[in-house]
Every structure is written in structure tokens, then in C-alpha cells.
C-alpha positions as a printed NumPy array, in Angstrom:
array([[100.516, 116.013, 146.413],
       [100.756, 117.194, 150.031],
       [101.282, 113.874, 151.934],
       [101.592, 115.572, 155.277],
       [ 98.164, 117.079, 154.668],
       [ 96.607, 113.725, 153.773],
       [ 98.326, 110.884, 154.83 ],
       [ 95.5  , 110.76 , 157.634],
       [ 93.143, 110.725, 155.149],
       [ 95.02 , 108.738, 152.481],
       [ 92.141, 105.907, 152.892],
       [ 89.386, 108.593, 152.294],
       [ 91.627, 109.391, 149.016],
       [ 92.265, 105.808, 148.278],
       [ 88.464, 104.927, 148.641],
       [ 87.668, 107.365, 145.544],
       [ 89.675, 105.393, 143.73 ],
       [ 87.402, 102.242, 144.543],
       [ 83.969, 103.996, 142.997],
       [ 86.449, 105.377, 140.282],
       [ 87.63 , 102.216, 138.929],
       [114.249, 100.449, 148.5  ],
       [115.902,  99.633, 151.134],
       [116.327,  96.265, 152.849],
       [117.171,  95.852, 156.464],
       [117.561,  92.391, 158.041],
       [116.473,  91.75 , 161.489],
       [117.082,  89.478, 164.69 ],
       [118.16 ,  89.699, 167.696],
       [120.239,  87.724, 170.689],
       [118.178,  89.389, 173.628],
       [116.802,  87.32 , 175.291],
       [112.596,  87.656, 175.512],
       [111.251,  85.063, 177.366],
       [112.758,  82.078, 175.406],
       [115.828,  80.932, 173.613],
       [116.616,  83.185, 170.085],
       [116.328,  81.846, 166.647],
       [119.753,  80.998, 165.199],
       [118.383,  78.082, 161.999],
       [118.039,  79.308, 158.336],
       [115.967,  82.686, 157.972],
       [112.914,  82.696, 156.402],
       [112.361,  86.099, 154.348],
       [109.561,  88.191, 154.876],
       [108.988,  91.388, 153.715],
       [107.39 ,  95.044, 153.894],
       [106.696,  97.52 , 151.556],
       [105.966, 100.622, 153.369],
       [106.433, 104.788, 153.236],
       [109.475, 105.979, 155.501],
       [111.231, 108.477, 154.173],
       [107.973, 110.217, 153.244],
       [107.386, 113.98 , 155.163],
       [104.575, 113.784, 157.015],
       [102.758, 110.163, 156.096],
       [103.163, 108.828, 159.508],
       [104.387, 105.373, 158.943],
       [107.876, 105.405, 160.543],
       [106.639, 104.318, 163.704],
       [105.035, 101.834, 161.729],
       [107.794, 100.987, 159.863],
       [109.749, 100.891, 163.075],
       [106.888,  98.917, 164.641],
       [107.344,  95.928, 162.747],
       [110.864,  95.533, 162.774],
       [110.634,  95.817, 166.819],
       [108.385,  93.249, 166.607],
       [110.124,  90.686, 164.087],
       [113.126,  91.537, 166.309],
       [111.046,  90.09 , 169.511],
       [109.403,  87.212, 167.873],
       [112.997,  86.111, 166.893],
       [114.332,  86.695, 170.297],
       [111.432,  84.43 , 171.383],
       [112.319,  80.676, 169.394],
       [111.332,  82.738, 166.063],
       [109.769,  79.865, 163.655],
       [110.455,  76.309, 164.938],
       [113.852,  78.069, 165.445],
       [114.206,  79.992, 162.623],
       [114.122,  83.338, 162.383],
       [112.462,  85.689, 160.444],
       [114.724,  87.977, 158.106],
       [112.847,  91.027, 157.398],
       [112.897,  92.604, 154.005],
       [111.887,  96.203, 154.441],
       [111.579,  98.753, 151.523],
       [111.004, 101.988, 151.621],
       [108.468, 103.243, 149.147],
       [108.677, 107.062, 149.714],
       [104.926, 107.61 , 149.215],
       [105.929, 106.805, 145.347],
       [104.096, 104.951, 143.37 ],
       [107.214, 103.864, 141.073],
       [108.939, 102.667, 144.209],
       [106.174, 100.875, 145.684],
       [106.26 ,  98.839, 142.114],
       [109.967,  98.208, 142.882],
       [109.273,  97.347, 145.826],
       [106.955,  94.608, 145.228],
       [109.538,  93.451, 142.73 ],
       [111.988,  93.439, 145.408],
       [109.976,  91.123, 147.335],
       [109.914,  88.514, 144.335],
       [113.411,  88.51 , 143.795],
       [114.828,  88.714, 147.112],
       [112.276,  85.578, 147.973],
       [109.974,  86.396, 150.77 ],
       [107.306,  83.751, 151.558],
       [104.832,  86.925, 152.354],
       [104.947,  90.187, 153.564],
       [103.95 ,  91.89 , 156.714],
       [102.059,  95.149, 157.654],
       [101.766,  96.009, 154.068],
       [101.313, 100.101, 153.678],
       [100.952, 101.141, 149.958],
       [ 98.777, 104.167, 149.385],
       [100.346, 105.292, 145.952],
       [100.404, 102.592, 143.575],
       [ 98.366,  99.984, 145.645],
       [ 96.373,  98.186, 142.16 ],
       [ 99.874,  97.73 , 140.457],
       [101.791,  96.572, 143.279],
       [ 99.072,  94.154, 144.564],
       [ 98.939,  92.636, 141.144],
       [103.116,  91.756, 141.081],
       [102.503,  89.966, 144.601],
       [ 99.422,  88.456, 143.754],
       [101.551,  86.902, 140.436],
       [103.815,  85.724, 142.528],
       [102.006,  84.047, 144.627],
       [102.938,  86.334, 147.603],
       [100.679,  86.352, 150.481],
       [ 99.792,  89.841, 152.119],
       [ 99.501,  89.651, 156.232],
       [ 98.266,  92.468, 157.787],
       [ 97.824,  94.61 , 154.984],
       [ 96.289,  98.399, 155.734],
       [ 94.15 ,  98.353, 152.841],
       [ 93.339, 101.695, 150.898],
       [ 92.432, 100.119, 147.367],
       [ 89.688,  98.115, 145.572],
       [ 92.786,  95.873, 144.605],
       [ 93.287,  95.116, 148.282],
       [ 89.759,  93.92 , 149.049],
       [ 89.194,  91.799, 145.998],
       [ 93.175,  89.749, 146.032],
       [ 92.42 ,  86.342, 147.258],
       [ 96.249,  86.682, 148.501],
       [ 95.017,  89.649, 150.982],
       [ 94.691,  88.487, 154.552],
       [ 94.19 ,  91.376, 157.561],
       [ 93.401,  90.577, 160.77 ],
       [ 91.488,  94.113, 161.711],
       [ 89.284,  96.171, 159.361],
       [ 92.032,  98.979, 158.369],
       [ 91.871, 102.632, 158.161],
       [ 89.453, 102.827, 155.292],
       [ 86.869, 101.515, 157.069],
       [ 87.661, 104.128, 160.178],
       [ 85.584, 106.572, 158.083],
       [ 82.127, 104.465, 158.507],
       [ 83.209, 103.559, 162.36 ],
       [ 83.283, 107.699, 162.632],
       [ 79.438, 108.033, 161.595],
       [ 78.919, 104.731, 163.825],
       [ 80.355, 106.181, 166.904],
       [ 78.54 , 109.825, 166.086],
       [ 75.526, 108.41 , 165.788],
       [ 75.22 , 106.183, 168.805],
       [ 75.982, 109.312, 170.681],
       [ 72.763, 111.026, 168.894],
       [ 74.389, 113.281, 166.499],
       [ 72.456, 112.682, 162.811],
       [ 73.231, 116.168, 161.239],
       [ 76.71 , 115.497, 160.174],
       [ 79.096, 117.545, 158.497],
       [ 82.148, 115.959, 156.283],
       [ 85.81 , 117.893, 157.013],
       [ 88.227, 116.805, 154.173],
       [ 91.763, 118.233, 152.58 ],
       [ 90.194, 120.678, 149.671],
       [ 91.584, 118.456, 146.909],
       [ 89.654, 117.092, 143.796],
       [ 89.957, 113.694, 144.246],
       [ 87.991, 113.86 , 147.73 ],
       [ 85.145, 115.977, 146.745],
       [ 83.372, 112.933, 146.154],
       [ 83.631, 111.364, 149.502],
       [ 80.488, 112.601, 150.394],
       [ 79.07 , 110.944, 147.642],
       [ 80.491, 107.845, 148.833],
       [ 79.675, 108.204, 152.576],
       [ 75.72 , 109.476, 152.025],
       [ 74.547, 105.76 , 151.532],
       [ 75.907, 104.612, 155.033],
       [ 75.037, 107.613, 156.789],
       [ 71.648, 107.369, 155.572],
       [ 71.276, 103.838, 156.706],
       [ 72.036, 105.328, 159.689],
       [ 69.093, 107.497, 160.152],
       [ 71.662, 110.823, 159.557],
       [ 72.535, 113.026, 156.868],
       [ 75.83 , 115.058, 155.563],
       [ 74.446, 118.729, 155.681],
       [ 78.129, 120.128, 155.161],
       [ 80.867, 119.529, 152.914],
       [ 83.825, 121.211, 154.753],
       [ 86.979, 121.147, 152.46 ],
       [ 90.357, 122.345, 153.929],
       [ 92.309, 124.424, 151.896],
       [ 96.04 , 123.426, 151.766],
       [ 98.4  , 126.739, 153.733],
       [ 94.816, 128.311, 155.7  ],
       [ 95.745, 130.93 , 158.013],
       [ 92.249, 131.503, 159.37 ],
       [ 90.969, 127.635, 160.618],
       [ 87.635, 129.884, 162.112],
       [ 86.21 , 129.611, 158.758],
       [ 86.096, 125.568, 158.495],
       [ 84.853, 125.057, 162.102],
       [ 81.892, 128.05 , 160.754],
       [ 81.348, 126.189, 157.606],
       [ 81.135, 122.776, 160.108],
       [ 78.388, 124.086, 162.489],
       [ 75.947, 125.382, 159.306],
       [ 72.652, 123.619, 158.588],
       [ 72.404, 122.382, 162.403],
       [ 75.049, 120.649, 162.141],
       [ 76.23 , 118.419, 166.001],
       [ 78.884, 116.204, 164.533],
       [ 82.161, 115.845, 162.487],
       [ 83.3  , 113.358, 160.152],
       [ 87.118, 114.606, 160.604],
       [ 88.969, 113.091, 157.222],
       [ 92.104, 114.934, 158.3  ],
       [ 94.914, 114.9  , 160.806],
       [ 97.065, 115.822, 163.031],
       [ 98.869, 118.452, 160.684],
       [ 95.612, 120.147, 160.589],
       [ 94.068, 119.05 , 163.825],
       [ 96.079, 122.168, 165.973],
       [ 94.996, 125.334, 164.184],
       [ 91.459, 123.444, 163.766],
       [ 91.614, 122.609, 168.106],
       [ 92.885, 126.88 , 168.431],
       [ 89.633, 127.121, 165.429],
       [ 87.649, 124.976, 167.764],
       [ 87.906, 126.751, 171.298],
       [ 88.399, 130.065, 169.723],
       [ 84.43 , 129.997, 168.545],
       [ 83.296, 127.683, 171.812],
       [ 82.084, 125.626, 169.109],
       [ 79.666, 122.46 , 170.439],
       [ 80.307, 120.242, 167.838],
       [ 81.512, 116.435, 168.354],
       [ 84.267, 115.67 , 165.954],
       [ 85.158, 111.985, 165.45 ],
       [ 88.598, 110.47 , 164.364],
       [ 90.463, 107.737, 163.712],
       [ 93.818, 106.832, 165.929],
       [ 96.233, 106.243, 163.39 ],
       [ 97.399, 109.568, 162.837],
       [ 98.095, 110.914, 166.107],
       [ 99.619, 109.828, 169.127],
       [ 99.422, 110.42 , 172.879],
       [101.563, 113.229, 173.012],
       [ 99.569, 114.476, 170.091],
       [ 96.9  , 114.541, 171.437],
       [ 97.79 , 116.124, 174.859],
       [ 98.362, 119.215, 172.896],
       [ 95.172, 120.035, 171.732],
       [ 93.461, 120.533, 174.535],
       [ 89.551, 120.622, 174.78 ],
       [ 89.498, 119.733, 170.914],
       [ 90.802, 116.426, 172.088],
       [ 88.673, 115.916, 174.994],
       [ 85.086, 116.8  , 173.773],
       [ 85.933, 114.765, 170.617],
       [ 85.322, 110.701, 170.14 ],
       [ 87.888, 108.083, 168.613],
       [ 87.668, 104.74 , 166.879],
       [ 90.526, 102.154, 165.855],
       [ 90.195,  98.52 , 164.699],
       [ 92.48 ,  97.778, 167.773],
       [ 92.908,  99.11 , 171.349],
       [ 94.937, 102.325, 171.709],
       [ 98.485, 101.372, 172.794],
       [ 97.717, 103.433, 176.186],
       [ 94.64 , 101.688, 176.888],
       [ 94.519,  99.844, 179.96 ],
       [ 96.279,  96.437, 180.522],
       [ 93.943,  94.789, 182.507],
       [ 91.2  ,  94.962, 179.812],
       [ 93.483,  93.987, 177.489],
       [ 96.458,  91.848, 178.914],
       [ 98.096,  91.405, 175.441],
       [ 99.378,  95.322, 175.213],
       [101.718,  94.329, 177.972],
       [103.355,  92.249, 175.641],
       [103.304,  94.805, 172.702],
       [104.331,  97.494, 174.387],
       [107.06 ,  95.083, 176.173],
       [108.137,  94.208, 172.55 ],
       [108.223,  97.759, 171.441],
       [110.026,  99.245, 174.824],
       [113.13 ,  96.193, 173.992],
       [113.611,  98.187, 170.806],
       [115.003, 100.991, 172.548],
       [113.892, 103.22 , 170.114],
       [112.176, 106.678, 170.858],
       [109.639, 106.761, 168.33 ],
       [108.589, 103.539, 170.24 ],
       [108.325, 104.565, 173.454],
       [104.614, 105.256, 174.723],
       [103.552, 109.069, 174.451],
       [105.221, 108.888, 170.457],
       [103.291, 105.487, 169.436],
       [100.26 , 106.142, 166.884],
       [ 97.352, 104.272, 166.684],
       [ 98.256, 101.838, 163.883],
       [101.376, 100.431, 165.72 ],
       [100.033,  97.53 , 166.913],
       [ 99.075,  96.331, 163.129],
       [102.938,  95.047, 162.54 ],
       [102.914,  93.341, 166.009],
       [ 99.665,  91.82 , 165.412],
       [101.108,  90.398, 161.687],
       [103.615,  89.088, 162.942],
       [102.101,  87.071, 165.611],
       [ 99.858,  85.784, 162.496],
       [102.443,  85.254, 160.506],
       [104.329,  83.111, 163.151],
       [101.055,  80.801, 164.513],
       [100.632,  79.803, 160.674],
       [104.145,  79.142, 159.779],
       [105.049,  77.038, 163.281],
       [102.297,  74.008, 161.578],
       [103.432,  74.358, 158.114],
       [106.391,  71.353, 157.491],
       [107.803,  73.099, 154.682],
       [107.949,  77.176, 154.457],
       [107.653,  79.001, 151.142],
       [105.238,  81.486, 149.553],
       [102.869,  78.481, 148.042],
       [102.354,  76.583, 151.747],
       [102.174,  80.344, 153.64 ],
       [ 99.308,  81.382, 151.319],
       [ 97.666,  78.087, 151.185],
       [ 98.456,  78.05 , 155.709],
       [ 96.719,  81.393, 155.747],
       [ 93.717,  80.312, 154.028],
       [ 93.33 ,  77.146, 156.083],
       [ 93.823,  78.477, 159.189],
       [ 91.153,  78.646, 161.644],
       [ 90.798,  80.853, 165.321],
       [ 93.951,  82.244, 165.036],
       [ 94.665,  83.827, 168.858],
       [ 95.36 ,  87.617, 168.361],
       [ 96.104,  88.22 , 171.806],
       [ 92.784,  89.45 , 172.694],
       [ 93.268,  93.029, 170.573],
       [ 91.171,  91.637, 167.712],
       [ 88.776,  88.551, 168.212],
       [ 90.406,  85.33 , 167.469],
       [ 91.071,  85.205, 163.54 ],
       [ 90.188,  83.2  , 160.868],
       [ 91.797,  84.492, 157.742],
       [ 89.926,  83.159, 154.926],
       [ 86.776,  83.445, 156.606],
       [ 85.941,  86.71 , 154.348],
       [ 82.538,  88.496, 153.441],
       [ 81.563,  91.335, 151.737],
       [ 80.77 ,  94.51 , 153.615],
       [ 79.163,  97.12 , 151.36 ],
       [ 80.974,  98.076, 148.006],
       [ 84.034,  95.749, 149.97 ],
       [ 84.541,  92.579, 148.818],
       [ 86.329,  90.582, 151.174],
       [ 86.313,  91.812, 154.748],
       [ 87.125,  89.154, 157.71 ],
       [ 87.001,  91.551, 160.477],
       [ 84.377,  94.166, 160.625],
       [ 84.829,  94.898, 164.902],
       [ 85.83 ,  98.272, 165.706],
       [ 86.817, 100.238, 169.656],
       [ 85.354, 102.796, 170.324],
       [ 87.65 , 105.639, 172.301],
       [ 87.746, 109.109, 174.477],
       [ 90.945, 111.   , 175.122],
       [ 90.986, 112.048, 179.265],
       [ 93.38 , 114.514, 178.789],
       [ 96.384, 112.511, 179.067],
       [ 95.686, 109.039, 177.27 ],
       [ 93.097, 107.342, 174.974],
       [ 91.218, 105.328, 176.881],
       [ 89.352, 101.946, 175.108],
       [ 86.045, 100.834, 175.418],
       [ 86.829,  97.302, 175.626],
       [ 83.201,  96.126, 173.961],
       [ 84.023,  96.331, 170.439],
       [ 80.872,  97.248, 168.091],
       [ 80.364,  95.501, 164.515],
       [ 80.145,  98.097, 161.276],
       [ 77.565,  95.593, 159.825],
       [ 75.261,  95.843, 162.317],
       [ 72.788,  98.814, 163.235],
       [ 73.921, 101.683, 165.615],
       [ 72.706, 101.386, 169.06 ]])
């Protein structure tokens, strides 16, 4: 399987599924963040996530979360303790991710954090679940991960980018859509999958565009894209794909509106592919990290978090999209545990379901975990808000009224 191809689309791959059917680093820190650091007994959290995986985009992620347990530790931590981060690296696997969530069990962790497993997601959801494990933050790609009463996300995850794509296409006008996918078997049937929402949309898929893995000539997809009257793009790809498709793009002066989810590019990115990147419209279940500040106050304390890390994949132009999922977990994880008198995996679960208005900073609407509903073939959704986005040739900028996927497009 070509992860750098997909990993972009991995929730377009992972949603088939749904009609179908280590290493361990410790963190804390002494620097001082607006408060006095955690030094009382650690309290063991964990993430199972893809690292060293070529081209799957999560080490900023990765990276992401242990910047931000090292901030929230620097900050008091939990009642004074700080959180010790267990952090495995799944390699896009599905054996390790099984490990993995067998890690977590043994090693103890009272939940885990920002949760990324694409390969094995059913099997390792059911060893946490049996455990009693609770799941913050999870990106879910899997059935498995919408029907676990142990699940809790504050923001809608990448699957659900796909159906904020035909939102944002269609509240721009564009009902003639055409689908642009990796040329693999297991997403042939996406379209089959995506015609019921697009149709409650007043639109239609008129092209199925698959991508053939080691193209030379991109011309031919952006041609098969603009057949059948076609004004807009469902883009299930990205950015490995995204610059021969922008050279594809301007090359043929095409006219078509392609739409795309954040998480797989970043600023810099994006500055590379010119009017591609421009002319085409972006959604995310939370504010780009470059958006502005004064809309949203709390990315001054993300990207404060994230800049104390020191690292470079952290620094601004290099963050993607789905960065601000860890920081956003962690906060969660830390305004639950702070009222619980005792901490362990049977009181977090229990403090996650109970909880009520959780403040996310402003980048998601306050958060009630197990306030959950269904949202189409998805069982247990508790935030269905979405941004909407345009690139102005040097940063994403966020629409700061969110739109709801349950409701019609205006």
C-alpha cells in the first residue's frame, strides 16, 4: 500500500471499510509557561500514532502532542501532577497498532490522547475498549471508532472532511461534481458512498476521477475532472499528488473549484502551488494554525505551546492542519482530570462522560463529550461544526462562522 499516496485520503479508505463491514517517550518539562511545573506522581497517558511511516503525515502530529503535554506540564500539569506521555509508534502497521494498544494496557495509561490508527483501527479499538481505556481526541477513520462508547473527540475528524468538501462546493453553487481519488480498489466505491449526501444536496457526482499510482501526465485527471459539465472537485488526495495536479491544473487554464481538507498540507505547502491553491476552497474541523488571532485568541496559545518546543516541524509555515487536535486533547484531557479525586482509567472514562461545556479555547464550541448523536451511517458524533477556508497566497485564512454538516447548505 502506498501510504504517501493516501494517507490524505486514508479516511476516504477507512470509510469503505464502514459500508464493508513501539516506542515510548516520557514527557515534562521545567520551563516555565505561565505557572509553576508539575513535579507530583505522573499520571500515564498514551498515543498510538504513525511516525516512522513515509509519507502519512502524522509526525507533526505526533510531535504536536508531545509539545503540548510538555506545556500543560510546564503549566501546574494535573493538580500538580504531570502527565507522562506514552507514545508508540505504529508505522502505518496494523500488527503494531495492536501492540500498541497492548502497550497502553500494560504500561497503565488512564486514556490516550490524539489517537491516529488508520491500519488496524476495529482490532485496536476493541483491546482499549476491554480495558476500559478511554480515547480523547481520537481522528476517527473506522466504524469501530464511531460506535465505542469509550470514543470521545472534540471536532468531527477527517472522515467527515469529505461531506464538509461537497458542503463548501455547494454553497458556492457548484452541483456538477466530480470525485478525484488514488486509483485503488478499495476506493472505487466512495462514490457510492458519497452519492446519498451529495444528492441531498441538490448535486450530483458526474465523474469518477481515479489517480493512478507513478502518472507522468496529471493533464489527463484534470480532463477526466472537467467532463460531463463538471464546476467542482471533491479532491480525496494530497499533497503528494496535489503539485503535478496544480502544474495539471494551470497547464489546461482549467475553471474548476477543487475543495480539500487541511490536514495534509501545510502553509509552506501550499505556497507552492500557486493558482491551484488560490482558486481552490478548504475545510477543517478547527481553525488553520495561520488563521488570525484576533478571531480566534486561543491559537496564540497553541502556537505559543508549539513555538516552546523548539522544534522545526513545529514552527508555523511546516504545521498541518490537524496539529491543533493533540493540543486540543490535551486541554480535554486536563479540565476532566483537575475534578476527578482519584485518577485512573475507570474515573477518566466515567469524567469524560459526565462532563458538561468543556471550554476548548474557542477553536471548537464548548464540548460536551457524551453528548453524542448519530449523523448519517455515523453513530456517535458530538461535534458536527466545520471552518470553512481560502488560501491568499501566503496563509489559510478562517472563516470564523463555522457551518453544521447536519444542516442544509446555504
Amino acid at each position: 500500500m502506498n501510504l504517501k499516496r493516501i494517507a490524505p485520503a486514508i479516511t476516504a479508505l477507512a470509510t469503505v471499510s464502514l459500508i464493508a463491514a513501539g516506542c515510548s517517550s516520557d514527557s515534562g518539562s521545567d520551563s516555565e509557561a505561565g505557572g509553576t511545573a508539575a513535579t507530583g506522581e505522573p499520571i500515564k497517558v498514551g498515543q498510538i500514532v504513525p511516525i516512522e511511516a513515509p509519507g502519512l503525515g502524522s509526525v507533526g502530529y505526533a510531535a504536536s502532542t508531545v509539545a503540548s503535554v510538555d506545556a500543560f506540564n510546564a503549566r501546574g500539569g494535573v493538580n500538580g501532577r504531570p502527565l507522562e506521555l506514552i507514545q508508540c509508534d505504529s508505522m502505518g502497521d496494523p500488527n503494531k497498532e495492536v501492540d500498541c494498544a497492548n502497550k497502553m494496557v500494560s504500561e497503565g495509561a488512564v486514556a490516550t490522547l490524539a489517537d491516529f490508527t488508520p491500519a488496524s483501527s476495529e482490532a485496536s479499538s476493541k483491546i482499549l475498549f476491554d480495558a476500559g481505556i478511554a480515547r480523547v481526541g481520537l481522528n476517527p477513520v473506522n466504524m469501530a471508532d464511531f460506535t465505542a462508547t469509550n470514543v470521545y473527540t472534540p471536532f468531527s475528524g477527517s472522515l467527515l472532511n469529505l461531506y464538509g468538501m461537497i458542503d463548501m462546493l455547494v454553497a458556492q453553487g457548484k452541483t456538477k461534481l466530480s470525485l478525484m481519488r488514488p486509483d485503488l480498489p478499495v476506493t472505487a466505491q466512495l462514490v457510492g458512498l458519497l452519492t446519498p449526501a451529495v444528492q441531498a444536496k441538490g448535486a450530483e457526482i458526474v465523474n469518477d476521477v481515479a489517480v493512478g499510482a507513478g502518472a507522468t501526465d496529471y493533464t489527463q485527471f484534470i480532463a477526466a475532472a472537467e467532463r460531463n459539465g463538471a464546476e467542482g472537485v471533491i479532491m480525496a488526495l494530497g499533497a503528494s499528488d496535489a503539485n503535478p495536479i496544480s502544474q495539471a491544473f494551470e497547464q489546461l487554464g482549467s475553471t474548476l473549484t477543487f475543495a480539500l481538507g487541511t490536514a495534509g498540507f501545510t502553509q509552506a505547502d501550499l505556497q507552492d502551488l500557486g493558482t491551484f491553491a488560490t482558486s481552490s476552497t478548504y475545510t477543517s474541523p478547527t481553525p488553520a494554525p495561520s488563521s488570525s488571532t484576533e478571531d480566534f485568541p486561543g491559537l496564540a496559545d497553541f502556537l505559543a505551546d508549539m513555538e516552546q518546543s523548539g522544534k522545526e516541524e513545529l514552527e508555523l509555515p511546516n504545521l498541518n492542519g490537524d496539529t491543533v487536535n493533540p493540543w486540543l486533547s490535551v486541554r480535554a484531557f486536563g479540565e476532566v482530570a483537575t475534578g476527578l479525586d482519584e485518577i485512573d482509567a475507570k474515573t477518566v472514562w466515567g469524567g469524560f462522560e459526565n462532563a458538561e461545556n468543556l471550554d476548548m479555547a474557542g477553536l471548537v464550541p464548548a464540548w460536551t463529550p457524551g453528548d453524542v448523536e448519530p449523523f448519517g451511517i455515523f453513530q456517535r458524533v458530538s461535534n458536527s461544526m466545520m471552518y470553512r477556508m481560502t488560501f491568499d497566497g501566503d496563509v489559510l485564512v478562517t472563516d470564523p462562522t463555522q457551518y453544521d454538516l447536519r444542516t442544509p447548505t446555504s
